[in-house]
C-alpha positions as CSV (number, residue, x, y, z in Angstrom):
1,X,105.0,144.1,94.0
2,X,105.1,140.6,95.9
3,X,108.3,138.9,96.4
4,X,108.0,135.4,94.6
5,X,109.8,131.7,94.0
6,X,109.1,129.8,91.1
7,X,110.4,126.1,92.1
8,X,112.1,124.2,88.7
9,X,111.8,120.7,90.0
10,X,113.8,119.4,87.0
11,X,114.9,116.4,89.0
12,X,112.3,116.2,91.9
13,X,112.2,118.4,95.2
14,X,113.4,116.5,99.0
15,X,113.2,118.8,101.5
16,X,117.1,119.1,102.0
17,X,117.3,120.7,98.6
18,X,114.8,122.9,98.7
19,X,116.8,124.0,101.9
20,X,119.8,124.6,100.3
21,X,118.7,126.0,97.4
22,X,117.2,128.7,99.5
23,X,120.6,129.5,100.9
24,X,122.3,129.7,97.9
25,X,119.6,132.0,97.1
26,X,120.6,134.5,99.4
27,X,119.4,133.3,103.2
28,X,121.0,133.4,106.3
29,X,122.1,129.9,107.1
30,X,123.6,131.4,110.9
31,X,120.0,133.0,110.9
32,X,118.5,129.8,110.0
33,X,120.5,127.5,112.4
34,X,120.2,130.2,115.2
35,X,116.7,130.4,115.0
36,X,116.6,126.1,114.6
37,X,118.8,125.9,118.2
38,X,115.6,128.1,119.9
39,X,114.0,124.9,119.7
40,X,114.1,121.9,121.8
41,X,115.9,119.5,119.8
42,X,119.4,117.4,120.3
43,X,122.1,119.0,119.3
44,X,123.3,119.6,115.8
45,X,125.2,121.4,113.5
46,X,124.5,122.9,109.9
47,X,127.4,122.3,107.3
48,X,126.2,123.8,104.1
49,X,128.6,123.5,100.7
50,X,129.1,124.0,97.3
51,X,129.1,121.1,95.3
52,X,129.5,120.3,91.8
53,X,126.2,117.7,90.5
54,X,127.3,117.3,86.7
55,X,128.5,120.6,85.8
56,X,126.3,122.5,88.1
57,X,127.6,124.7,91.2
58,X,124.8,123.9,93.7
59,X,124.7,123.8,97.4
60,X,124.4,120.8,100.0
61,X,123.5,120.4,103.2
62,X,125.1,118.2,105.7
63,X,123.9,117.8,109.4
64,X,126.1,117.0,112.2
65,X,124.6,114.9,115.6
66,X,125.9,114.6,118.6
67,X,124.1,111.8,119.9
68,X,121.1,109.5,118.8
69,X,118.4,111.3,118.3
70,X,114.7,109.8,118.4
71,X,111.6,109.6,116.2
72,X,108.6,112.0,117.4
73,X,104.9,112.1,117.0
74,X,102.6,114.6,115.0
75,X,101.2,116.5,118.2
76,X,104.4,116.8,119.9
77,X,105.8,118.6,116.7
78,X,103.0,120.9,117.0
79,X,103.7,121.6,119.9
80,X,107.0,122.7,120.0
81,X,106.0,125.0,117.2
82,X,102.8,126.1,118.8
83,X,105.2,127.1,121.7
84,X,108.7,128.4,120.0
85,X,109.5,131.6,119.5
86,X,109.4,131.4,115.8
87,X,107.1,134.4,113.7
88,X,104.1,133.5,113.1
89,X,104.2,132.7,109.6
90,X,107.0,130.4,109.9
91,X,104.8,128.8,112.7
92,X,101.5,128.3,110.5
93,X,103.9,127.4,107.5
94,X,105.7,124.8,109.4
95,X,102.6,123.6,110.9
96,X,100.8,123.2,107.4
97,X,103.5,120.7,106.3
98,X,103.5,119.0,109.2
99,X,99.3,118.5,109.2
100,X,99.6,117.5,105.3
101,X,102.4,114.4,105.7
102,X,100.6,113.3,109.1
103,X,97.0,113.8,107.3
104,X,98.8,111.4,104.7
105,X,100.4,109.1,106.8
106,X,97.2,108.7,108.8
107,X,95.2,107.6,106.2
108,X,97.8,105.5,104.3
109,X,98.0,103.2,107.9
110,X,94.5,104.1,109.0
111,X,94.7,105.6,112.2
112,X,93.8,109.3,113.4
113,X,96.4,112.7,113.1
114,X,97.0,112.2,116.5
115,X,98.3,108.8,116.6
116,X,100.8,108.9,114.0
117,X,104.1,108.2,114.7
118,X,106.4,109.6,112.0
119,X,109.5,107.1,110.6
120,X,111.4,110.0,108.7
121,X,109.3,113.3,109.3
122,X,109.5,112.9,113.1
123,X,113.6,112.8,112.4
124,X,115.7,115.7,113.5
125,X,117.0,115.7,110.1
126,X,113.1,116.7,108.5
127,X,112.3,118.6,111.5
128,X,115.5,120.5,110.3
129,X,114.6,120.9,106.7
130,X,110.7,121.7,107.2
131,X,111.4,124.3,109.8
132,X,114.7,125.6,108.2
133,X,113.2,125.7,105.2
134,X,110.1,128.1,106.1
135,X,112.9,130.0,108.0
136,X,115.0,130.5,105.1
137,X,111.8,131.5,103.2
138,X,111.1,134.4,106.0
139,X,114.4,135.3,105.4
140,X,114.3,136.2,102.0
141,X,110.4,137.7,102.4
142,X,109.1,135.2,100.4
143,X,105.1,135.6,99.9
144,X,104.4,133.3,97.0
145,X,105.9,130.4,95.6
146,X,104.8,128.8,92.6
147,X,106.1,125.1,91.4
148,X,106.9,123.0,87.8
149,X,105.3,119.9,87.6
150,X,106.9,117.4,89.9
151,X,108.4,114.4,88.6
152,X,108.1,111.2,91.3
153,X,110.8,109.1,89.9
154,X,110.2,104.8,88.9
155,X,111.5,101.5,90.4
156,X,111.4,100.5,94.3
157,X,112.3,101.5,97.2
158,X,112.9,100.1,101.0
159,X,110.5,101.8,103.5
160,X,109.7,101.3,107.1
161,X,107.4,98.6,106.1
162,X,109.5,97.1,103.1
163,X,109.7,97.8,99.5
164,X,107.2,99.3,97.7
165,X,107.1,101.1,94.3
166,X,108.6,104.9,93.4
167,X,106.2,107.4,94.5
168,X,106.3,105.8,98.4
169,X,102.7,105.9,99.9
170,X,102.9,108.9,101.8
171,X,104.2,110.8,98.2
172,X,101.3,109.3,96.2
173,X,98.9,110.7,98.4
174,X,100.2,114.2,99.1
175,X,100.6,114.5,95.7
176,X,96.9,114.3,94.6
177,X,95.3,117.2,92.9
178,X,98.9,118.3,91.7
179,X,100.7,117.9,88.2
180,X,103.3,115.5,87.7
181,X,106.4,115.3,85.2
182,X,107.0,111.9,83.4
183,X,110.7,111.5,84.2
184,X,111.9,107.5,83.6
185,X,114.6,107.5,86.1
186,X,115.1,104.4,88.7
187,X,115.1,106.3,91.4
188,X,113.2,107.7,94.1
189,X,113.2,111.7,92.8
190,X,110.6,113.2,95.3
191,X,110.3,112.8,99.2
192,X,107.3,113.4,101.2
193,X,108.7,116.6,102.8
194,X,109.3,117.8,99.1
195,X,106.0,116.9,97.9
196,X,104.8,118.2,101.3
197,X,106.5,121.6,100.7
198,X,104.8,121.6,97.3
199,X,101.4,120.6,98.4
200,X,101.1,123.3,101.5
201,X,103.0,126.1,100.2
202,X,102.8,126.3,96.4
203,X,99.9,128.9,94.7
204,X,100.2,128.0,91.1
205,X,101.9,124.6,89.5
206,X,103.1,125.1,85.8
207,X,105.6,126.9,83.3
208,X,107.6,130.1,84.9
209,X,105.1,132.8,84.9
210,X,105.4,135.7,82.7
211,X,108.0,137.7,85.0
212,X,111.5,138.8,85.6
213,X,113.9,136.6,87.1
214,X,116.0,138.1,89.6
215,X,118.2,135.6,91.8
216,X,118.4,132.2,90.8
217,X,119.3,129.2,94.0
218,X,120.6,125.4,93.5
219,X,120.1,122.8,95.6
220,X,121.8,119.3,95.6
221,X,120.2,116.2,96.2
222,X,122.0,113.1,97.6
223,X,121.9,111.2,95.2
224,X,124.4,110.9,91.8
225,X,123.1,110.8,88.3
226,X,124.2,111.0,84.6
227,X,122.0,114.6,85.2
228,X,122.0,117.2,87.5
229,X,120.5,116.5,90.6
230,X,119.7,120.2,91.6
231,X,116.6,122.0,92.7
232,X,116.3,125.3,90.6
233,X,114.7,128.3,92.8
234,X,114.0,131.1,90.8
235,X,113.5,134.7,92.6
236,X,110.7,137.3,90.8
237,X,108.7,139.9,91.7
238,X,105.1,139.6,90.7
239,X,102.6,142.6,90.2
240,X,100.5,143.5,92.7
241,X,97.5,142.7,90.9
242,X,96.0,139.8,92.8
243,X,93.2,138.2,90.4
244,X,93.1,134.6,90.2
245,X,90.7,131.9,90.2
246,X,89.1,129.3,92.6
247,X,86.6,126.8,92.7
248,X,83.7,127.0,94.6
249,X,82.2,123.2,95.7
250,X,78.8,123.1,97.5
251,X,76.2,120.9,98.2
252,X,72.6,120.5,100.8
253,X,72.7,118.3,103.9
254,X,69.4,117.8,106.1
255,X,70.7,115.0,108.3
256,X,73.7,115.2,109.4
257,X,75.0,116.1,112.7
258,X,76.6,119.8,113.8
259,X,79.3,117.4,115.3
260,X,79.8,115.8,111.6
261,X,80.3,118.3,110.0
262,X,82.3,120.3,112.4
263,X,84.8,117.2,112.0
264,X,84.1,117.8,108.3
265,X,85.4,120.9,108.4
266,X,88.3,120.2,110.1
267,X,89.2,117.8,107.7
268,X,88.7,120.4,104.4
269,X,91.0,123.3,106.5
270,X,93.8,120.5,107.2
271,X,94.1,119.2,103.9
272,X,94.5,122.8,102.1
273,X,90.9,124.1,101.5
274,X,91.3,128.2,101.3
275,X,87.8,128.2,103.0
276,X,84.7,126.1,104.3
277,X,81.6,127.3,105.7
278,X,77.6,126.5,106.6
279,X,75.0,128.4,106.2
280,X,71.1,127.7,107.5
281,X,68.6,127.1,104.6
282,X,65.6,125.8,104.3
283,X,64.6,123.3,101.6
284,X,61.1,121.9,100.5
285,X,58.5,121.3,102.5
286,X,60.0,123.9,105.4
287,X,62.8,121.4,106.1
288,X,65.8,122.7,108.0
289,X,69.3,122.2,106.4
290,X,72.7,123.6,105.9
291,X,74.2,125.1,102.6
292,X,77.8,123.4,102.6
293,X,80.5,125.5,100.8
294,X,84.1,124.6,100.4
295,X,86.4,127.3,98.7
296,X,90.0,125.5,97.0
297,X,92.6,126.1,94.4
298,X,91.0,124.8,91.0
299,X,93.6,122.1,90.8
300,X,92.4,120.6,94.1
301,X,88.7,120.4,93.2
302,X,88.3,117.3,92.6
303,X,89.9,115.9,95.8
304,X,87.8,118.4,97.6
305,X,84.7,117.2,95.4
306,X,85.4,113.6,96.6
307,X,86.3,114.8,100.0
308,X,82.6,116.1,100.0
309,X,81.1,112.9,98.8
310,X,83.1,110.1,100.9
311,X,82.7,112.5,104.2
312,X,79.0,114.1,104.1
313,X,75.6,112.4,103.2
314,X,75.3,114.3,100.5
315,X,74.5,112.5,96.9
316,X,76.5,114.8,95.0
317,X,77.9,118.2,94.8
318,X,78.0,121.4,92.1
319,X,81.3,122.5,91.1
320,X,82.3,125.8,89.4
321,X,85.1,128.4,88.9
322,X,84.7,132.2,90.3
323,X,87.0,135.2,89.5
324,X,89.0,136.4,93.1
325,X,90.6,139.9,93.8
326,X,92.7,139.5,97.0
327,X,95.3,142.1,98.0
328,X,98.9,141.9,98.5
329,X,100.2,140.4,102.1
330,X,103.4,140.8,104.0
331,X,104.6,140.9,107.6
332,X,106.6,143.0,109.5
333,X,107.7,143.3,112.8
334,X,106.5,146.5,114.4
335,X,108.4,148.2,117.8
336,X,105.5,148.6,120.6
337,X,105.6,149.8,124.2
338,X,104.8,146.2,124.7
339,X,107.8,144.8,122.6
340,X,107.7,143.4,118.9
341,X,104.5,142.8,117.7
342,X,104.3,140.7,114.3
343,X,101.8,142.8,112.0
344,X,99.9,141.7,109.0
345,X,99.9,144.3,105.9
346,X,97.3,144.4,103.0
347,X,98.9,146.2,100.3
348,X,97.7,147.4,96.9
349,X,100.2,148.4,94.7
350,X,102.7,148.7,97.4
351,X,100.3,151.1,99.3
352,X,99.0,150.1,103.3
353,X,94.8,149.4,102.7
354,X,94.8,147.4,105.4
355,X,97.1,146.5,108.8
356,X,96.5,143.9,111.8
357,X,98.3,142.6,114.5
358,X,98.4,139.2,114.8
359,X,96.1,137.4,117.4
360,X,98.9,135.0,118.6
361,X,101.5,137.9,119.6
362,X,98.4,140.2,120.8
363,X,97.3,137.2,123.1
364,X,100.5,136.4,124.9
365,X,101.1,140.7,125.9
366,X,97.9,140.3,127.3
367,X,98.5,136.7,129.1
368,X,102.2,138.6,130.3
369,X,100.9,141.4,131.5
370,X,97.5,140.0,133.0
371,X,95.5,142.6,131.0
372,X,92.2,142.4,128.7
373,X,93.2,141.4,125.1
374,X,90.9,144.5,123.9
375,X,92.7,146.5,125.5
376,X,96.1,145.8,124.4
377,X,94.8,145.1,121.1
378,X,93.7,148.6,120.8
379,X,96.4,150.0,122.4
380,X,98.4,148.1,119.4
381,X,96.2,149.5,116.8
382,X,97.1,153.1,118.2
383,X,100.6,152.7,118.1
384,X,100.6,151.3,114.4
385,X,98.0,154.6,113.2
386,X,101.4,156.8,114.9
387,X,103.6,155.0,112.9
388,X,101.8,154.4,109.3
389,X,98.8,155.8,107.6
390,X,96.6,154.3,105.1
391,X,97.6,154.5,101.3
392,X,101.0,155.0,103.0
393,X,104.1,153.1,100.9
394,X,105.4,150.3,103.0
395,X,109.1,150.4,103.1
């Protein structure tokens, strides 16, 4: 079975109730804010509450500063995460909604991802929710989440750079490629780090799947209507059964550069793509050229198609849905002579097919101990064949 989320964003998703809702779902908030104070940030503190938002018990979240604290950009963000302490998947989930508002933000003021300077994501306050929230989601061993349609809210609203209609800029364009909720309300329902969340994280958007609902979270939002303002998280298990769909874009290209479309590439992996690849060909007349192949979730196609067409030379691109059997993934972390060592898992039905340690935590034992990553790899390996054998249930 994989451990699953199903997001009800009745009233929009912000980052800070997605956060909360999470804790009143069952995780840690001492883990959380522990885990928060490993990094370098000002000091804070974490006040979370129950609070009644027309009729419904939900949580809140309330941050405490001790001093002004100051906007950051997109690389030093990385960096800090590149370099905490955090697992791994909190790392590369935190990362990913990072990369998808500074992707946005870059093209909404035209510059690159490295010179963005974020207004609100760059805040403690977002750096908080984003981190704390793929924290919270470690917590509860969260390996799928799955989303309603999202409903942006009407009206205007005061941004860095004045007032501009409900969905801000930044929301508009994560948003592409995903289903929205018609919801008349003259508000502002759905942030960037919500839509963010929703955009990086989410497997599937559309009606609670066929499953049993275990635990059921609330988060508030700030703001008071004549509804409530909650974010409903529903826990589920799903079956191990992993067959889905994906669409498969691809196209020829005889004259472009390896450079292009390595910076091509880049571009598909950042904005979501689940794969990308090249592969030599040759076309009529013995010409040289490269097969272009771009792997995303069905409801992203066309954003990948036009991603394809504004970003290659090619004249046009072929489109169509395969069939996918993947098997189930989870992470644990496994005691070595060398210390804990995050592991990857590929289950079926519950049963080990499959384990890897993870590069990252493999790389710095070898940097520590000034010995070949092979070796320490394999020495890894060893220790997780004494512990675990294949077709093995993993506790």
């Amino acid at each position: 079975m994989t451990n699953a989320i199903y997001l009800d964003c009745h009233a929009g998703i912000a980052g800070d109730m997605l956060l909360s809702a999470l804790v009143d779902l069952g995780a840690d908030p001492h883990e959380i804010e522990s885990e928060l104070k490993t990094l370098p940030l000002d000091h804070f503190e974490l006040h979370f509450q129950k609070k009644m938002k027309q009729g419904i018990h939900a949580m809140t979240l309330n941050i405490d500063f001790d001093e002004p604290h100051h906007h950051r950009h997109a690389s030093d963000i990385l960096k800090m995460i590149d370099d905490s302490t955090l697992s791994p998947r909190v790392k590369a989930r935190s990362k990913r909604i990072f990369e998808v508002i500074g992707h946005a933000e870059a093209k909404i003021h035209g510059m690159s991802f490295e010179d963005v300077h974020f207004h609100e994501v760059g805040a403690m306050d977002s750096i908080i929710d984003i981190i704390g929230g793929c924290i919270a989601l470690e917590s509860l061993d969260i390996d799928e989440l799955y989303c309603s349609p999202i409903p942006t809210g009407n009206g205007k609203i005061n941004i860095a750079h004045g007032v501009y209609p409900v969905p801000a800029p930044a929301t508009a364009e994560i948003l592409k490629g995903i289903p929205l909720a018609a919801f008349d309300v003259q508000s502002e329902l759905t942030t960037p780090t919500g839509a963010a969340f929703a955009k990086s994280l989410v497997s599937s958007f559309g009606a609670f799947p066929s499953a049993t609902m275990k635990e059921i979270g609330y988060g508030a939002g700030s703001k008071d209507f004549d509804f409530p303002n909650v974010l409903r998280v529903i826990q589920f298990e799903t079956q191990s059964k992993k067959q889905d769909e994906v669409q498969v874009i691809e196209c020829q290209i005889d004259d472009m550069t390896p450079e292009s479309l390595g910076h091509f590439m880049d571009m598909a992996l950042e904005r979501g793509a689940l794969d990308t690849y090249y592969t030599p060909i040759f076309m009529k007349k013995g010409r040289p050229s490269t097969h272009l192949t771009v792997i995303c979730k069905p409801d992203t196609a066309f954003e990948f198609e036009t991603l394809v067409l504004q970003e290659t030379s090619s004249l046009g691109v072929r489109s169509y849905a395969v069939r996918r059997n993947i098997l189930d993934r989870t992470f644990r972390d496994i005691d070595t002579g060398y210390g804990k060592i995050s592991v990857k898992f590929a289950l079926r039905e519950g049963k080990i097919l499959k384990m890897k340690p993870e590069y990252e935590d493999v790389k710095q034992v070898a940097e520590r101990f000034e010995r070949p990553f092979h070796m320490i790899h394999n020495e890894i390996v060893k220790t997780l064949f004494e512990k675990y054998s294949i077709g093995d249930e993993l506790e």
